[in-house]
N, C-alpha and C positions, 0 to 999 in steps of 0.2 A: 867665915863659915856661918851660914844660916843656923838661929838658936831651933834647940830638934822643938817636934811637935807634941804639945798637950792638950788632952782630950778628959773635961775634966766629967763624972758621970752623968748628969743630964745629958740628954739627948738633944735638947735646946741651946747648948752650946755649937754644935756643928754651925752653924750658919754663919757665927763671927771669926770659926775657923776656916772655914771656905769663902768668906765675903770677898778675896783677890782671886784673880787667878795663880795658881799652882803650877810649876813644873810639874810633869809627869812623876816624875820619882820622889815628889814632897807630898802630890796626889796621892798616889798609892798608899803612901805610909799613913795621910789621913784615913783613908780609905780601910786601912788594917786595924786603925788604932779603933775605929767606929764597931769595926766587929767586935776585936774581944771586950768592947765595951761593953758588947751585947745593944747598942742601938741597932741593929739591924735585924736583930731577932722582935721588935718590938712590934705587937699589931697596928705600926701608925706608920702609912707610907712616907711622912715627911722625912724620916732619914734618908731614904733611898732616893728620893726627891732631890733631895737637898745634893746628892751624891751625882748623880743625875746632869743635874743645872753643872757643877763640876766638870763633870768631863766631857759636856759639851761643849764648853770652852776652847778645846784641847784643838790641834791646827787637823786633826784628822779622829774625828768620836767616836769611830766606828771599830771596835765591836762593844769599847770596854758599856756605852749607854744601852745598849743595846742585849749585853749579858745581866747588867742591873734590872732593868726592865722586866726580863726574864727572871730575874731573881723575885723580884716584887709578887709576878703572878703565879712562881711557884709556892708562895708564901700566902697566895689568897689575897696579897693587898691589891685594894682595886686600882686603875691605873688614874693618875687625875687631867687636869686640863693643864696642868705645868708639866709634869713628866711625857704624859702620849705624844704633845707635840713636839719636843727633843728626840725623842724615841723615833717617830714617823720620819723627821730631817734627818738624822743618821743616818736610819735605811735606804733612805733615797741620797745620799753619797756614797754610800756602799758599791754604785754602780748596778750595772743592768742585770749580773748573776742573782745579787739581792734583792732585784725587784719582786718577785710573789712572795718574800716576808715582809718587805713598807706594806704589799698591798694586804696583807692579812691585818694589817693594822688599822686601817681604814675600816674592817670587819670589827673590830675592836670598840673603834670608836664610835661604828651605830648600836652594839651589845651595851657598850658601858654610856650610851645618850649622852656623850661628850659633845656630837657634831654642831649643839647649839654654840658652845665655846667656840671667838672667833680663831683663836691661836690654833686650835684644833684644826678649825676648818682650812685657813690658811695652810697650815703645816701642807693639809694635804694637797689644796690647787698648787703648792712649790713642787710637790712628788709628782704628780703627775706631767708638770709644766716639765719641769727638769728633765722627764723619759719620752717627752715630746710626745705625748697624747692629750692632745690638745683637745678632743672631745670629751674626755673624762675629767679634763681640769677644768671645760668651763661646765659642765654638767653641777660639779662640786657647788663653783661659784654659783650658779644660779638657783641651786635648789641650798642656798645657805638660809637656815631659820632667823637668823637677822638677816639685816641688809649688809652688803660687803661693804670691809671700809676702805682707805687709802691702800694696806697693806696687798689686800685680797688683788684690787684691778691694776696692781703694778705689778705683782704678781702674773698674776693673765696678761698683761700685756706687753711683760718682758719677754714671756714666750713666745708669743705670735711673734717679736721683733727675731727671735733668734732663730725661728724657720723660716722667717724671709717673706710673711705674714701682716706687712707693714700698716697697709688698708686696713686689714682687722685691727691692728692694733689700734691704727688711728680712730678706729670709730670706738674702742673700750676707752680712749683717752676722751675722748668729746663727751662722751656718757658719763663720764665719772662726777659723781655729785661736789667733790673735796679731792684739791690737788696740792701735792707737796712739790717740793724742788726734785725727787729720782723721779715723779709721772714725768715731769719737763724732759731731766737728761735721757729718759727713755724711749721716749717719742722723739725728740731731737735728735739721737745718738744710731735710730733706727732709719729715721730718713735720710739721715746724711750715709749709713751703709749700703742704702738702698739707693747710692746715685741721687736723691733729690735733693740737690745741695742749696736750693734757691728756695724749697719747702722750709728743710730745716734751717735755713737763716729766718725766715719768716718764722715759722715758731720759737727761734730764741728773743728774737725784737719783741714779740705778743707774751714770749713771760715774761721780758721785763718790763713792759707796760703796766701786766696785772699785778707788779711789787714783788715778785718773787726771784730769790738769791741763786744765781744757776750754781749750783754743783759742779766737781771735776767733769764729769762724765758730756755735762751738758756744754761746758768749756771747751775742752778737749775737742767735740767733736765738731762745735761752729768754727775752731782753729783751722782742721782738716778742711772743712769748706769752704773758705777764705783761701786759701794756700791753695786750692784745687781752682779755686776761679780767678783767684790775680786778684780778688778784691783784699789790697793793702788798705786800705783806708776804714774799712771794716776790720783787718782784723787787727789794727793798731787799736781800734775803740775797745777790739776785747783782750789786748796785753792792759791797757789801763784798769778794765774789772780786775785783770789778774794782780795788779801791782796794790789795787785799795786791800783785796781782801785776803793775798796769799803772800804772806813775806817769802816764802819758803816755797816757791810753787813743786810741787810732785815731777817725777821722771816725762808723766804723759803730758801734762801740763809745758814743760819741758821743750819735750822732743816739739809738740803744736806748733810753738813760739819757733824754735831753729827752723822748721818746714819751712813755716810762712814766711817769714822773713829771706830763705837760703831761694822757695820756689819764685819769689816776687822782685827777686835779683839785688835787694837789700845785704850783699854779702858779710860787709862789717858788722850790721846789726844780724846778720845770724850769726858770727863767730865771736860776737860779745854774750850772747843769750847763750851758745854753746859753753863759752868761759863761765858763766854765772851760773851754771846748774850744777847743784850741788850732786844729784844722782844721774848718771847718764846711764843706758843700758844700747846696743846696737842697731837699734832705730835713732837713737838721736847721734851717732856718728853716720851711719846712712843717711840722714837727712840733711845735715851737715856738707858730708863729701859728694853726695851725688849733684847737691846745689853748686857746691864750687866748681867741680867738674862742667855743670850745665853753662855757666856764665865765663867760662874763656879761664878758670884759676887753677889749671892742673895740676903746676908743679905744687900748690899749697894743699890743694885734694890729697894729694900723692904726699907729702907731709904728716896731715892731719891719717889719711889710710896707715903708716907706718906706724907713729905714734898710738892710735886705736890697737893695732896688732901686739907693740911692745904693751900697753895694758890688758892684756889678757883678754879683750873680746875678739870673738871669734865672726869674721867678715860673711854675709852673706850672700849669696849669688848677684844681688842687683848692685853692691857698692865696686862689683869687677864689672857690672855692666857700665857705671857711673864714672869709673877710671880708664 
């Protein structure tokens, strides 16, 4: 049983009380124990703040940061450059119903001269990126009082990848002053969805030249282009990145690895890579069964299909096309 919680009177305590994340029902009770502390009555936004940061954590924030917020400006406290941008991410998971409250927030944060804040500004090219108004998110970015940084043009260029905007993206990628490893799997990840499988092999080769460690995302998706061209010999070079730097590689990571190996007619080594993944979900049985199927091994297809059904995933149309 978890020891209960204490909230001792400073208000300066919260923070070593909230420093983990909280379930929901340990949350609240901090939550309650802060009021009748009377922290929340206090003229200093940093409880609510702090409260805030909290339940943004949470796998779904939305209303409880959102009602705090509210709480703040019913109280006169002004909103800061740590709370608005929690606040504005919220709303803009709340879905499209709640889009004219994120965007009155945006109103907010030229009222309260936040927009110089980069997190601020951020916050909002993610809101508007997210409702696919991509003239208002780069509008954001461009008229930002610094210069954008890493966070801002993956931002922007996530979006244009996710409208199918690939060109635009590629040219916010080339512009960008300072690149991390998600600009890579982003532009990587966008041109291998966009069909350029021999682009996006070209751009994983040129991050690793420049020294940079590809991410899942950027992994993942030169596997999918390897496995879609037959190029085995490439993508044997990127199960070895995966073997230096992921003991444990991921579901997606995973499934990559059984594709390429089940589509390149390697059928043993994808039914070892299939035995060795610790998370499977029904693409990496689909990619499994449709390869054995493809290469003459039905009755084992047919096997591996019943065994998949007796583990409770559920088959999808293309593994009945595959059988």
């Amino acid at each position: 049983m978890a020891p209960p919680l204490s909230l001792p009177p400073p208000h300066h305590s919260l923070p070593h009380l909230l420093r983990h994340r909280l379930p929901l029902r340990r949350l609240v009770a901090a939550h309650a124990l802060a009021a009748v502390a009377g922290h929340l009555s206090l003229p200093d936004p940093r409880p609510h703040t702090i409260l805030i940061v909290a339940y943004s954590r949470l796998e779904r924030p939305f209303p409880a940061v959102l009602l705090l917020f509210r709480s703040c400006l019913r109280r006169s406290l002004a909103p800061t450059r740590h709370s608005l941008p929690l606040a504005i991410s919220a709303a803009a998971s709340a879905g499209l119903r709640h889009l004219p409250l994120a965007l009155s927030l945006h109103a907010v944060a030229v009222y309260r001269n936040l927009l110089p804040f980069q997190h601020v500004a951020n916050a909002l090219v993610s809101l508007y990126a997210r409702h696919t108004r991509l003239g208002d998110a780069r509008r954001v970015f461009e008229e930002m009082p610094s210069a954008p940084d890493v966070v801002s043009y993956n931002t922007l260029m996530h979006a244009y990848v996710n409208t199918g905007s690939v060109a635009v993206a590629r040219e916010v990628f080339e512009g960008m002053p300072v690149r991390d490893a998600t600009s890579w799997g982003t532009v990587i990840a966008g041109s291998a969805k966009a069909g350029q499988l021999e682009e996006a092999m070209a751009l994983f080769d040129r991050m690793l030249e420049e020294g940079f460690r590809p991410d899942d995302v950027a992994l993942a998706a030169v596997l999918s282009c390897c496995a879609q061209l037959g190029a085995l010999d490439k993508g044997r070079e990127v199960h070895g990145l995966v073997k230096l730097s992921r003991p444990r590689p991921n579901v997606f990571l995973c499934t990559g690895l059984v594709d390429l190996y089940a589509k390149c007619g390697c059928v043993e080594a994808a039914r070892e890579m299939f035995e060795a993944c610790q998370d499977r979900n029904v693409y990496t049985w689909n990619a499994l069964i449709v390869g054995l199927a493809m290469y003459g091994h039905g009755t084992v297809a047919l096997e591996y299909f019943h065994r998949m059904v007796a583990d409770g995933i559920r088959p999808d149309g293309s593994l009945y096309w595959g059988c």
